[in-house]
N, C-alpha and C positions, 0 to 999 in steps of 0.2 A: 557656607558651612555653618552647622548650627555650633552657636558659641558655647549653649550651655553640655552640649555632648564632650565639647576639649575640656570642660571644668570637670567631669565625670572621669574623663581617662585620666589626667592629670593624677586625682585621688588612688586610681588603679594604678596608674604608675611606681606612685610613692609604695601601695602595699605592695604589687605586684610586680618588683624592679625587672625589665628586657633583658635581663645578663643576668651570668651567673654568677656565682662567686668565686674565687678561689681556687675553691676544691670542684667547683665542676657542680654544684647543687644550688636550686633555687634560691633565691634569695624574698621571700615570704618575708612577710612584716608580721611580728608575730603579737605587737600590741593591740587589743583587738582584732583581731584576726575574727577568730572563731564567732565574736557576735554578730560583726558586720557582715563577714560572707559565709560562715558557713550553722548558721542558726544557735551556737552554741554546742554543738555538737559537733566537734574536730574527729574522733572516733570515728561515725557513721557518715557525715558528711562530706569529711575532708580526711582521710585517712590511708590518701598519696598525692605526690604533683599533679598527676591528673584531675584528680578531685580537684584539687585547691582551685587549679583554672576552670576546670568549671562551673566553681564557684566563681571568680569572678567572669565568666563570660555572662554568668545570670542575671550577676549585679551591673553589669551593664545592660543587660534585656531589660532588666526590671526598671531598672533608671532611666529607662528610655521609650519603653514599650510598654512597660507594665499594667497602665488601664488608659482609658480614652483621654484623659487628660495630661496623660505625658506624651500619649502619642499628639496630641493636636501642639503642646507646645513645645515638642521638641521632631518629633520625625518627619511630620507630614510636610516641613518646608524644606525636608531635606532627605529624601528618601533610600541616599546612598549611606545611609549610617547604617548600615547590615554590613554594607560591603569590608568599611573601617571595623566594626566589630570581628567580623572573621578574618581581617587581614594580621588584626591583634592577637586571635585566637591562632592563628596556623602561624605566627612568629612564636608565640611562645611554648607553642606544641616541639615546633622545629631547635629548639636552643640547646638542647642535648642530640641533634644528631641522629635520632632512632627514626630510619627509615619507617620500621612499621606504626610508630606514633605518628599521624598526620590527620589532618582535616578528616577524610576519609573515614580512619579511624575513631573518630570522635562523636561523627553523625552516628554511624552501625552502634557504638556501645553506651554512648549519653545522650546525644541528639535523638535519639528514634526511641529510647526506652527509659528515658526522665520523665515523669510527667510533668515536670514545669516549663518542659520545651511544649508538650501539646495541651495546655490547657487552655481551652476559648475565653482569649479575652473581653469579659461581658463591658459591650461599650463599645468597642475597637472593630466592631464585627463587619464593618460596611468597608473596614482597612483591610483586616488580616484577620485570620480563624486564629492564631497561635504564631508564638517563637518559630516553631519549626516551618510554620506554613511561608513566614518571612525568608528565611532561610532558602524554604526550598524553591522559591521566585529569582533565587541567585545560583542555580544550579552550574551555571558556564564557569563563575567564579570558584566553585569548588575544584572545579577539574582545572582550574590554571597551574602553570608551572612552580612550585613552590618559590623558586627564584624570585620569580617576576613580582610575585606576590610580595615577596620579602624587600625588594625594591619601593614596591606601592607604600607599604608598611611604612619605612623608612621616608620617605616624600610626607604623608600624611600626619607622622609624628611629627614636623620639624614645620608644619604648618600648621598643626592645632599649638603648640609652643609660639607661634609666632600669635595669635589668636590670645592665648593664656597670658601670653606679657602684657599685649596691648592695653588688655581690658584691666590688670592687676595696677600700669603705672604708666599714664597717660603723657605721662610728663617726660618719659626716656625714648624718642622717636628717632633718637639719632639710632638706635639701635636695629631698626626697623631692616637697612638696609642691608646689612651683617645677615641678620636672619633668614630677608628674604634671597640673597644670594646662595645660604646653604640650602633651601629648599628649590631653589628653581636649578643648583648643582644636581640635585636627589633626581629631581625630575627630568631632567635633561641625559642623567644614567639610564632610569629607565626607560626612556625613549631611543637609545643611540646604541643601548648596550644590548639591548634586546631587537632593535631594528623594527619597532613599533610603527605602523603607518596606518592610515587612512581606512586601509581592507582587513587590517589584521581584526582580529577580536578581542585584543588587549586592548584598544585603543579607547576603550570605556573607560580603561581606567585613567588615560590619558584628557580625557575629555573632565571625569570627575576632578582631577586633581585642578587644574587649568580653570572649572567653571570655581571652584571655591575659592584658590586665588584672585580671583578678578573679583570675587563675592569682598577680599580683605581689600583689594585697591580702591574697590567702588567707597568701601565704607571710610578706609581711613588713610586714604592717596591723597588728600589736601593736606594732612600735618606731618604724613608717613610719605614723604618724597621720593623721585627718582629711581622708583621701585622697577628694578627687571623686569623688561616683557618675556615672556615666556617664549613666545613665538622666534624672538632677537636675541635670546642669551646663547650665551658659548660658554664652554668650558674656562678657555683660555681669557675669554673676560673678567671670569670672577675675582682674581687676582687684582687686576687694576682695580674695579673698582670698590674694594672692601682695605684698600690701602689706609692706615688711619695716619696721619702728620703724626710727627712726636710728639710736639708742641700739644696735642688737644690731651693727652695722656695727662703732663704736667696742668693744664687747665681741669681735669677732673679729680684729680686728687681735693681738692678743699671740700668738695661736695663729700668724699668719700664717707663719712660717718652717718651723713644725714641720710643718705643712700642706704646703710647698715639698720638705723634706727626703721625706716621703713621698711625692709624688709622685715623686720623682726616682727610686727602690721602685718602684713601680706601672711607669715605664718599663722599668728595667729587667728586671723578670718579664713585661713584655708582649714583648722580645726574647727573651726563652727561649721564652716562650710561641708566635712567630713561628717559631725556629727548630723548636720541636717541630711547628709545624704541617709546616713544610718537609720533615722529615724522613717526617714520616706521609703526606705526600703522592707522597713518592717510592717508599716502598713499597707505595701501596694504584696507582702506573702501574706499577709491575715486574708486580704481579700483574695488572691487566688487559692488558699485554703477551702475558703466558702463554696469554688466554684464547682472543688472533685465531689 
């Protein structure tokens, strides 16, 4: 999995929260809003939920895709970052319930008639012609079951999260196994629930989820222990083993402050880290300006 794609959602997560609020309506971050995803101009840009996500599904294209040099240090070693991109996109299409808002719907009325979905990225041209053209190289996934997707969704957040801690605090590994016990639960749903096998067609996604966990054990299974096989978990095991003594409860309290103090760290470089996306995104539209 590429690490610096979970540092991008992460930032989308924070603006772009999976749930609604309350009353049943998006929950949009509305500090900065409008500079980062939707050019300054909330009116023409962003002037319904629709818009606003596809505003951020671009700020993900753009951040990932956007000229030859994000694609070489971010996609090319990982070429299932589409799939994660519209699995985000048809979740949060899906969060209100409106049959007729779906995937589908998205490609016909912003996918096929944006130009910043088809504009030839100069550089990238020996990868993909355009957003859309990446897109439409995933066409099976468009036609999956929103469900199932919603499933994938839910596996792949709870892995790029297990990704995003690691690399934020190297030093909390007892946590690892918590983590990766909810994610390999995610996945073991959508393998069992769906009745996922071998011949099915879904099982790519089974395959992506599985090849990127083993991508986190390869890398950090010497300090991140006893990590769940995928292939050997059960339902009925996760319980046993995410048991915590009481005892280590009372041994973590004295740390607790120093814990606090770091995190207040961790916030503050995920606002640089925000702004630096901001910046990078404004220059990877000046250059696709250049190109219409």
């Amino acid at each position: 999995m590429n690490e610096n794609m979970c540092k991008i959602f992460e930032v989308v997560w924070e603006d772009f929260p999976d749930e609604l609020d309350s009353d049943g309506n998006y929950k949009f971050d509305a500090i900065g809003f409008c500079d980062t995803y939707c050019g300054n101009d909330c009116d023409n840009n962003c002037n319904n939920d629709i818009d606003k996500i596809n505003a951020g599904c671009l700020f993900i294209f753009n951040s990932l895709f956007g000229d030859s040099d994000s694609y070489m240090n971010n996609a090319k070693s990982n070429m299932n970052i589409t799939q994660y991109i519209l699995a985000w996109l048809s979740y949060m299409l899906g969060l209100k319930n409106d049959n007729n808002i779906n995937l589908n719907y998205f490609y016909n009325e912003y996918i096929n008639k944006i130009k910043e979905y088809n504009i030839v990225i100069t550089g990238a041209e020996s990868y993909y012609n355009s957003y859309k053209d990446l897109i439409d190289q995933k066409e099976n996934f468009m036609k999956m079951d929103k469900n199932i997707i919603f499933k994938f969704y839910d596996a792949f957040k709870s892995l790029c999260i297990m990704y995003n801690e690691i690399n934020e605090d190297t030093t909390h590994y007892d946590k690892c196994l918590e983590k990766a016990n909810a994610f390999a639960e995610k996945y073991t749903e959508l393998k069992e629930d769906y009745n996922i096998d071998k011949d099915s067609s879904y099982n790519e996604l089974l395959s992506i989820l599985s090849n990127d966990y083993d991508s986190f054990i390869k890398k950090h299974g010497t300090l991140c222990s006893d990590l769940p096989s995928l292939s050997d978990y059960s339902r009925s095991s996760a319980t046993k083993n995410t048991l915590i003594p009481v005892l280590s409860i009372f041994v973590a309290i004295p740390f607790f402050f120093g814990i606090a103090y770091k995190y207040s760290l961790f916030g503050f470089d995920k606002r640089h880290q925000r702004q630096y996306l901001r910046e990078k995104i404004k220059k990877i539209k000046k250059k696709m300006a250049s190109y219409v």
